[in-house]
C-alpha positions, 0 to 999 in steps of 0.5 A, a space after each residue: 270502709 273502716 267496719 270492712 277493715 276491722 271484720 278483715 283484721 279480726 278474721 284474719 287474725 282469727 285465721 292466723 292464731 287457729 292455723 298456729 294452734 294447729 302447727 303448734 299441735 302438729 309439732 307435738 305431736 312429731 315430737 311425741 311420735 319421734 320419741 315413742 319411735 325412738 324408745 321402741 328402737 332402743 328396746 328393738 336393740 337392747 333385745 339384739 344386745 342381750 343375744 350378743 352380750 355373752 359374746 361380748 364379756 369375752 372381748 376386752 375392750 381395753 386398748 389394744 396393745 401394739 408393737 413399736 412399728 420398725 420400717 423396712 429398710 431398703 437394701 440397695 439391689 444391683 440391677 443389671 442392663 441387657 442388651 
């Protein structure tokens, strides 16, 4: 019984560390996937960007200037009853 839970314990940790190589593989390989995605779509839209910056050098991006907003005041208005 004792050579039958050690064979256990030895597969089963076996089995333990092979499926933690291949988690551990799958996530860098999403990772390294997520970042190739991730540069090829930042390139996709520094193309688009470039159509626009000529656009873009004629916009001020300094803060827009506003005017002190006055509320309308209310006038009282006469209203009259009907019969």
């Amino acid at each position: 019984m004792a050579t039958l839970r050690e064979q256990w314990l030895s597969v089963s940790t076996e089995l333990l560390v092979r499926a933690t190589r291949g988690i551990c593989a799958g996530s860098v390989l999403n990772a390294e996937l997520g970042r190739a995605v991730t540069r090829a779509r930042i390139e996709e839209w520094a193309g688009v960007l470039s159509l626009y910056e000529p656009q873009l050098s004629l916009v001020s991006l300094a803060e827009p200037r506003t005017e002190p907003r006055t509320e309308p005041q209310n006038e009282p208005v006469a209203v009259g009853a009907t019969a």
